[in-house]
C-alpha positions as CSV (number, residue, x, y, z in Angstrom):
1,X,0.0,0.0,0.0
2,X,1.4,3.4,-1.3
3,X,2.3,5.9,2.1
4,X,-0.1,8.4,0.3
5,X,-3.5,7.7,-0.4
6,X,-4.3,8.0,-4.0
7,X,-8.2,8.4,-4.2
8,X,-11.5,8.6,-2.2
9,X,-11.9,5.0,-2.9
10,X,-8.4,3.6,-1.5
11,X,-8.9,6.0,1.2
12,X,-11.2,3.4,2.9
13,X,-8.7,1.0,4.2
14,X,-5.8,3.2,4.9
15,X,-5.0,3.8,8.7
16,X,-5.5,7.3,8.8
17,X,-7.8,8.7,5.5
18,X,-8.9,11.5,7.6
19,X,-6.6,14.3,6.6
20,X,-6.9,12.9,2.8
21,X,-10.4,13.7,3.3
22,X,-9.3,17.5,4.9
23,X,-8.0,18.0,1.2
24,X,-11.0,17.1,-0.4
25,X,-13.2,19.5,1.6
26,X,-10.5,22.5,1.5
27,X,-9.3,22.2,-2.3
28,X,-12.4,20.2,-4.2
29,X,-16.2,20.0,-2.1
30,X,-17.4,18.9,-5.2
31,X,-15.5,18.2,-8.4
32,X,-14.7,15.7,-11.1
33,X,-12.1,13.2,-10.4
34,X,-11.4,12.3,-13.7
35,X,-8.4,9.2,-12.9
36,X,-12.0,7.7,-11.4
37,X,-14.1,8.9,-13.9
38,X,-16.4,10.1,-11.6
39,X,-17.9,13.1,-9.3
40,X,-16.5,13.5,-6.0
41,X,-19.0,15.0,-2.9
42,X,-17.1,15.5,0.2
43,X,-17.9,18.4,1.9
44,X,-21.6,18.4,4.1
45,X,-22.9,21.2,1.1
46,X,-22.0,18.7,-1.5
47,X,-23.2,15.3,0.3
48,X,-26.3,17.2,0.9
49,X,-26.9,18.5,-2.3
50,X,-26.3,15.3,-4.4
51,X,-28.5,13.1,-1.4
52,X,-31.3,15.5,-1.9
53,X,-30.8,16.1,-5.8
54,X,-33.7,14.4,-7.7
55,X,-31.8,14.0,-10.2
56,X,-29.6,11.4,-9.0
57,X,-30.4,7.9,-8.3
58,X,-29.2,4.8,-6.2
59,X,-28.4,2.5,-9.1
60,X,-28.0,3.3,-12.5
61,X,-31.2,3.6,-14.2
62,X,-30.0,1.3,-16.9
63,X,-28.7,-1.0,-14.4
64,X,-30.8,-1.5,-11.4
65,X,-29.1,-4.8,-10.7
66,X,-25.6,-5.5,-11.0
67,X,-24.5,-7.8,-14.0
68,X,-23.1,-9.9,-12.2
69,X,-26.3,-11.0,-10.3
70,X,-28.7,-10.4,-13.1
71,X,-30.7,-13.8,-13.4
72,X,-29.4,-15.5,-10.1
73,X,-31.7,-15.3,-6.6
74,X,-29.1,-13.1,-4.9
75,X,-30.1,-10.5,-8.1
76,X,-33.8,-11.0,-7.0
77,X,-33.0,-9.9,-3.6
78,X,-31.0,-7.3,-4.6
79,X,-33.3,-6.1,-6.9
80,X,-36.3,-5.4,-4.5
81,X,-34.3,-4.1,-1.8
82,X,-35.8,-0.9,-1.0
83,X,-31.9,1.1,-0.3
84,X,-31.6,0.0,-3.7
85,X,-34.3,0.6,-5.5
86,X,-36.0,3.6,-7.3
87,X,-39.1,1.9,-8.4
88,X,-42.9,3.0,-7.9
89,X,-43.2,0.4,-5.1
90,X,-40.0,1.5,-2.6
91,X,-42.2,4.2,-0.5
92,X,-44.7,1.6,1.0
93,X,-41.8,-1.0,1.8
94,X,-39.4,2.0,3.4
95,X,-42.4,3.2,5.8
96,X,-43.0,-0.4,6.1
97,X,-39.5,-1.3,7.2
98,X,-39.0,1.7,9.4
99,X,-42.0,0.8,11.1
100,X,-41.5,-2.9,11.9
101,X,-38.1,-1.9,13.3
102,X,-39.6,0.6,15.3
103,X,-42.2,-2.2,16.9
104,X,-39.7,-4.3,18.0
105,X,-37.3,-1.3,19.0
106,X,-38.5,-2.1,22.6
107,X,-36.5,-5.5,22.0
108,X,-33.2,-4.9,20.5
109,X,-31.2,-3.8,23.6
110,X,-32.4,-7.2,25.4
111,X,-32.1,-9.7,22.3
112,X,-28.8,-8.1,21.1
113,X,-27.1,-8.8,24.6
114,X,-28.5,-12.3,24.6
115,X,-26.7,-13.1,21.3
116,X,-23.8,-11.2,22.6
117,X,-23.7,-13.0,25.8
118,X,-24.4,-16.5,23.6
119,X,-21.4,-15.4,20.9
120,X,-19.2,-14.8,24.1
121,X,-19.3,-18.1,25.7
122,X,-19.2,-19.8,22.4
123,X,-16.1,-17.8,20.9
124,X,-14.5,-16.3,23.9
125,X,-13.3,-13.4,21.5
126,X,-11.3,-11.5,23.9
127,X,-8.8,-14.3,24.4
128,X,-7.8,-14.0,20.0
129,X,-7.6,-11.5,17.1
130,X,-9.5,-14.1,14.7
131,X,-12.0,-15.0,17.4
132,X,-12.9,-11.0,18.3
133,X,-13.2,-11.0,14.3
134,X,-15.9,-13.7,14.0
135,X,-17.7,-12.0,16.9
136,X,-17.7,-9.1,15.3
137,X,-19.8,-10.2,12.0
138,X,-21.7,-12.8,13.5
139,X,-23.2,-10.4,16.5
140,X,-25.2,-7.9,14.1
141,X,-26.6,-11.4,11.7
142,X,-27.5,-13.2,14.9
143,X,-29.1,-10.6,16.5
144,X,-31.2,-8.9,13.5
145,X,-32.2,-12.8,12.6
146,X,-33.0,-13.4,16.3
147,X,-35.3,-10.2,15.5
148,X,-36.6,-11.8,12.7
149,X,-38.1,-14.7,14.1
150,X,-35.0,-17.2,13.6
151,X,-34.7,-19.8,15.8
152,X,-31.7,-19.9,18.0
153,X,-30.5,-23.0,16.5
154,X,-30.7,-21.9,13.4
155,X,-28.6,-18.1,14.1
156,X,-25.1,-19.7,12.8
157,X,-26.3,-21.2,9.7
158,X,-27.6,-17.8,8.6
159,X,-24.8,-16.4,9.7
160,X,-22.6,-18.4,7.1
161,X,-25.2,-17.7,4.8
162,X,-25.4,-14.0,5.1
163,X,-21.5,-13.7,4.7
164,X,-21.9,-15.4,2.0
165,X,-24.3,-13.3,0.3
166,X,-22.6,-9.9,1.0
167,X,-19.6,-11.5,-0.3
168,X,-21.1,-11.7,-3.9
169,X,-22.9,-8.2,-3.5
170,X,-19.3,-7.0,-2.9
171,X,-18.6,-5.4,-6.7
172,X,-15.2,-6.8,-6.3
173,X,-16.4,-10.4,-5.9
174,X,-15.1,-13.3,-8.3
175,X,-17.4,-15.9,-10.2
176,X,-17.0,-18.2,-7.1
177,X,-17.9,-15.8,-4.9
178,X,-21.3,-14.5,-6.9
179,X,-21.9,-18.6,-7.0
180,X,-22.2,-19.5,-3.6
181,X,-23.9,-15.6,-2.9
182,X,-26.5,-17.6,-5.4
183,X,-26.8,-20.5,-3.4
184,X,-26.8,-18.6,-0.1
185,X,-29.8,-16.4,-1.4
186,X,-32.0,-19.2,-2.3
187,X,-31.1,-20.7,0.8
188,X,-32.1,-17.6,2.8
189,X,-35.3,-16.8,1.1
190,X,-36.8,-20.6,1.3
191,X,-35.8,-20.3,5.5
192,X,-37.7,-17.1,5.8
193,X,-40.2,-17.5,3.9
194,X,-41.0,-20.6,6.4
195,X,-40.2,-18.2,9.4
196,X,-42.8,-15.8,8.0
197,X,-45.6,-18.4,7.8
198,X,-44.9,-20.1,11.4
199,X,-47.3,-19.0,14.3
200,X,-44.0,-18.1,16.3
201,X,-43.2,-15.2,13.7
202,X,-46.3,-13.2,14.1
203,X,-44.8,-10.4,16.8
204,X,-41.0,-11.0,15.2
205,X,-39.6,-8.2,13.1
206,X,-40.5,-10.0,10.0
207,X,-44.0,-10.4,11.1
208,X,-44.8,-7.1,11.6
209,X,-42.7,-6.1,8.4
210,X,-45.0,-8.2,6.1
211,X,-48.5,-6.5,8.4
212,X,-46.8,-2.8,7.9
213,X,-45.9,-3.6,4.0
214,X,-50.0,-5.1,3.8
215,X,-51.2,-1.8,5.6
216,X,-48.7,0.4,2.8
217,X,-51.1,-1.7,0.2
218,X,-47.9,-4.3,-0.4
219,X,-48.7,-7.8,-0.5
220,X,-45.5,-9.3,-2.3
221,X,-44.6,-11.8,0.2
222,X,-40.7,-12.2,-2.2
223,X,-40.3,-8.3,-1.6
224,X,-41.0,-8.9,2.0
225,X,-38.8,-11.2,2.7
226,X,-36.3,-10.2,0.2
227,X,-36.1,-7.0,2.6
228,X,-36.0,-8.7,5.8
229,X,-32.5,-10.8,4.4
230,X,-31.8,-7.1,3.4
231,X,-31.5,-6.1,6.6
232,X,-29.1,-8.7,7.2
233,X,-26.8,-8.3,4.9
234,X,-26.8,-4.7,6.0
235,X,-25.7,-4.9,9.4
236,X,-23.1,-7.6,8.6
237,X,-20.2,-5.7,7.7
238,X,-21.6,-2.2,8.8
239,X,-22.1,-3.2,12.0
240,X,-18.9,-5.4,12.3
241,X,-17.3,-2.5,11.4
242,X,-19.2,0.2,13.9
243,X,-18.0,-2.4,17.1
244,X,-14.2,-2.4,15.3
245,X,-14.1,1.0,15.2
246,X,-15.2,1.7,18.6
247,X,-13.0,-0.4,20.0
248,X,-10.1,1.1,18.2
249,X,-11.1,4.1,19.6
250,X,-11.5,3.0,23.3
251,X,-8.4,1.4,23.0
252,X,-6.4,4.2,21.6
253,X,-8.2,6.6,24.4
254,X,-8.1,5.0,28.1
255,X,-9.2,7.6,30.6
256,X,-12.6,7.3,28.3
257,X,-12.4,3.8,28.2
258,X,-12.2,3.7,32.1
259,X,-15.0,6.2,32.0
260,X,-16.9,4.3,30.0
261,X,-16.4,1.1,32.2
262,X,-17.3,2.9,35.3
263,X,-20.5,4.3,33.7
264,X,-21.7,2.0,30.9
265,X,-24.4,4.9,30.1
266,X,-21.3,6.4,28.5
267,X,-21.0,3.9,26.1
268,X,-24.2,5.5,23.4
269,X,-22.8,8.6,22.9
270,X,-19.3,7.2,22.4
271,X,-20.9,5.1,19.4
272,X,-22.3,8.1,18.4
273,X,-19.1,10.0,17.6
274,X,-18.0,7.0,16.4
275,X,-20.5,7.1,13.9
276,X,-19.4,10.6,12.8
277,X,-15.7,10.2,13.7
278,X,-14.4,6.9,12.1
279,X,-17.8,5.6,10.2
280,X,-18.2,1.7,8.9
281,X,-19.8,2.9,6.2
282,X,-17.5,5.5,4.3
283,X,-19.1,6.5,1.2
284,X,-21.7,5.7,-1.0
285,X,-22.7,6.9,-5.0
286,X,-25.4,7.8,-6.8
287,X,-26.2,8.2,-10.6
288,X,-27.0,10.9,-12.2
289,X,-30.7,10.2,-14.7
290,X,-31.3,13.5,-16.2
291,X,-28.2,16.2,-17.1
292,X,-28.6,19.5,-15.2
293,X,-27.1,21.4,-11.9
294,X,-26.2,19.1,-8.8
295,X,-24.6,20.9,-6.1
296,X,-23.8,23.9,-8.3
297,X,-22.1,21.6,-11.2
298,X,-23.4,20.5,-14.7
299,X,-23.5,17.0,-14.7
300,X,-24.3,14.5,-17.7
301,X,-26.7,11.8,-17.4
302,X,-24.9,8.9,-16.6
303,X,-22.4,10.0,-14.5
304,X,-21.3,8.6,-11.6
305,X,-20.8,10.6,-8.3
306,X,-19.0,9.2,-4.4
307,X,-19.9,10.5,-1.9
308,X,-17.8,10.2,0.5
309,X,-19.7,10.3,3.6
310,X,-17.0,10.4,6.0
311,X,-15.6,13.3,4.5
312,X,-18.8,15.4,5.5
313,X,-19.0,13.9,8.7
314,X,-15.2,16.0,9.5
315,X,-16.6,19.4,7.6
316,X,-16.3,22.1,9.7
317,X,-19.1,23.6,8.8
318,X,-21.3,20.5,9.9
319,X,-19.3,19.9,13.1
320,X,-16.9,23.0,15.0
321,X,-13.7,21.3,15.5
322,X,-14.0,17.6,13.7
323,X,-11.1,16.5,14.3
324,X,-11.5,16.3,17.7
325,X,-13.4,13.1,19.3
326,X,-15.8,14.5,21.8
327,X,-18.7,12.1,23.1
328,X,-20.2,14.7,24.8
329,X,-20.7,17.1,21.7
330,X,-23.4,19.4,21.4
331,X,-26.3,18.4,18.6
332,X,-23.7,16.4,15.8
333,X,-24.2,16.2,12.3
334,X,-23.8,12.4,11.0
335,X,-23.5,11.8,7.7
336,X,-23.2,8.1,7.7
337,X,-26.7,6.7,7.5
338,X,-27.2,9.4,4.7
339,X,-30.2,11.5,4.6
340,X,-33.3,12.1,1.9
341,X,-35.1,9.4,0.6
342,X,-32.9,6.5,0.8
343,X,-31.7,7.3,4.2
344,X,-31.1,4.0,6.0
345,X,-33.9,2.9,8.1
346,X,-31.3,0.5,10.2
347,X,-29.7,3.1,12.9
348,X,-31.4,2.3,15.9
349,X,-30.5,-2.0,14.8
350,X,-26.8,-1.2,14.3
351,X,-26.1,1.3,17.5
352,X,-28.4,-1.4,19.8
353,X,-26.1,-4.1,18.4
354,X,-22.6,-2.5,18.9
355,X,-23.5,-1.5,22.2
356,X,-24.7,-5.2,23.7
357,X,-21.1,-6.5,21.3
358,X,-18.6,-3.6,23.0
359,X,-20.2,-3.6,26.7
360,X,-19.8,-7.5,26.4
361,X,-16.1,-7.3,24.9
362,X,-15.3,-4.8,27.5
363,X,-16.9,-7.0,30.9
364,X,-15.4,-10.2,29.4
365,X,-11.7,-9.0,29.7
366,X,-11.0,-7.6,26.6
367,X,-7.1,-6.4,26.8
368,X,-7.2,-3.0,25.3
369,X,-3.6,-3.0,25.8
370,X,-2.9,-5.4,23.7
371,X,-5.0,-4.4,20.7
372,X,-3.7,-3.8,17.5
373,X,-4.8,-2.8,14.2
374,X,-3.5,-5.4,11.7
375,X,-5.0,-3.7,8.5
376,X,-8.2,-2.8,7.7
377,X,-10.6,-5.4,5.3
378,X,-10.4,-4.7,1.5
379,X,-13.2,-2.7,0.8
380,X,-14.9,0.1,-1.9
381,X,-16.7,1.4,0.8
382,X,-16.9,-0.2,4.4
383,X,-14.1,0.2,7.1
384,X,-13.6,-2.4,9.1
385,X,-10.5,-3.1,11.3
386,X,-8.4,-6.7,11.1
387,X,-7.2,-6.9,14.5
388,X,-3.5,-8.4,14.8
389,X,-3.4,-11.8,16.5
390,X,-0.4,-10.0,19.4
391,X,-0.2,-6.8,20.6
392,X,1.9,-4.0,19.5
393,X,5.9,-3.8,18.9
């Protein structure tokens, strides 16, 4: 890996992106990169504009699915996934999904610290690197398919199945990987499809999803549960990759971590910056479907634009000194679950999850001490540390 980053996209998994992303906001807000061949966002002016711009759209418009997928049943799910989809039918599932997830909001704390607590004993992550790894991505699949109406038994099966199918979403995913993403979409469809018609679903989060969708006039039990898996593969590696980060940042930070372990009540607001600080989810694009003015530029239909989320997070003019991490600061601006129409409905799932994972980490003898950052995992978009199997040198 070059010393210097060379782009908003390599940025990602390099230790420190942040002052990269300082250049971006000081020299080029909004501009064409044209090594990429693409727009850049990155201050909050920009990421706000192009979010809000009804011009843009979250696929292509002559690609709503990716090749790759087109024809297989992980494209079918892709394709009616409502954070990826522009169609006539989205608004009904969005309110519908927001609206399950609020019903069983009540529930995420308690069944996200069961699965942590279950993960724990099972894994004992704070004894190994790889271990704390695993417990990382399997926490946020076991707890939203607990939510679902998965039965326990069943939590490390999807698991392996979910992994499998963000592997093949990934656009830098290989033949093999896109065939066993095809496998493990079938696979999770037929098992939720039974969860949604068993008596024991009915008050789950994919119970209530299919009555909200019904209410919104939806009655496409494939969307449904297409949506549902959706909010799987969603909290995977975004999730993973919230816990990583805060740990990284308790770690590198101990009078707040002892704070923080005194007073666990500390813990929300530290994900919080977190969120806005060092994000999961970097960045994220959108297409441009009719030429005219985005964000004060003249841009062709067709083009491409990042926006790089994690850039606007650190813009001064969203948040008075950014670079500082301050748990305790006064009414944040967070960029990372985007904003608009396609604003991800999933906060309150990932920030319950990563607090059960971190408070359990952290009261199962996690040594902070000895954590290092190995690298982080090869991603476009998602940032999520690979902890080293020793401590530091």
């Amino acid at each position: 890996m070059p010393s210097v980053v060379q782009d908003p996209i390599a940025a990602v998994t390099y230790p420190d992106p942040y002052p990269y992303y300082a250049s971006l906001l000081a020299e080029r807000p909004l501009s064409r990169d044209t090594a990429l061949g693409l727009w850049v966002a990155s201050s909050a002016a920009a990421v706000t504009a192009v979010l809000s711009s009804g011009r843009c759209r979250v696929r292509p418009p002559e690609e709503p699915v990716p090749r790759g997928l087109v024809g297989s049943p992980a494209g079918l799910i892709f394709g009616q996934l409502i954070r990826m989809n522009d169609g006539p039918g989205r608004c009904p599932l969005r309110n519908a999904v927001a609206g399950a997830i609020g019903a069983v909001a009540p529930r995420i704390a308690g069944e996200s610290a069961r699965c942590a607590r279950l993960l724990d004993e099972e894994l004992h992550p704070a004894g190994a690197a790889g271990r704390l790894q695993d417990f990382a991505f399997r926490l946020p699949v076991y707890a939203v398919a607990s939510l679902l109406g998965a039965p326990r038994a069943d939590l490390a099966t999807v698991a392996e199945w979910t992994r499998d199918l963000v592997r093949g979403f990934a656009p830098a995913g290989d033949a093999a990987d896109r065939a066993r993403a095809a496998q493990a979409a079938e696979r999770l469809m037929r098992f939720f499809v039974d969860v949604l018609a068993s008596g024991e679903a009915v008050d789950a989060l994919l119970g209530r999803l299919a009555r909200e969708a019904l209410r919104g006039g939806v009655d496409d039990k494939e969307a449904i549960v297409a949506n549902g898996v959706g909010l799987l593969s969603q909290a995977c590696e975004a999730t993973a990759g919230l816990i990583g980060n805060t740990l990284v940042a308790l770690a590198a930070r101990e009078p707040l971590r002892k704070r923080v372990l005194a007073q666990p009540d500390l813990l929300p607001p530290v994900l919080a910056e977190v969120l806005r600080y060092d994000p999961p989810v970097q960045n994220t694009r959108r297409f441009v479907a009719s030429a005219g003015d985005v964000g004060g530029q003249e841009m062709k239909e067709g083009e491409a634009v990042l926006v790089v989320l994690a850039a606007a997070n650190r813009d001064p003019a969203a948040n008075p000194d950014p670079q500082h991490f301050d748990p305790s600061r006064a009414e944040p601006r967070c960029f990372t679950f985007g904003l608009g129409s396609h604003q991800c409905p999933g906060e309150a799932l990932a920030l319950g999850i990563a607090q059960a994972g971190v408070e359990r980490l952290m009261t199962s003898g996690l040594s902070f001490e000895r954590l290092a950052v190995r690298h982080y995992q090869p991603s476009a978009n998602v940032r999520i540390p690979v902890f080293a199997e020793e401590g530091p040198s």
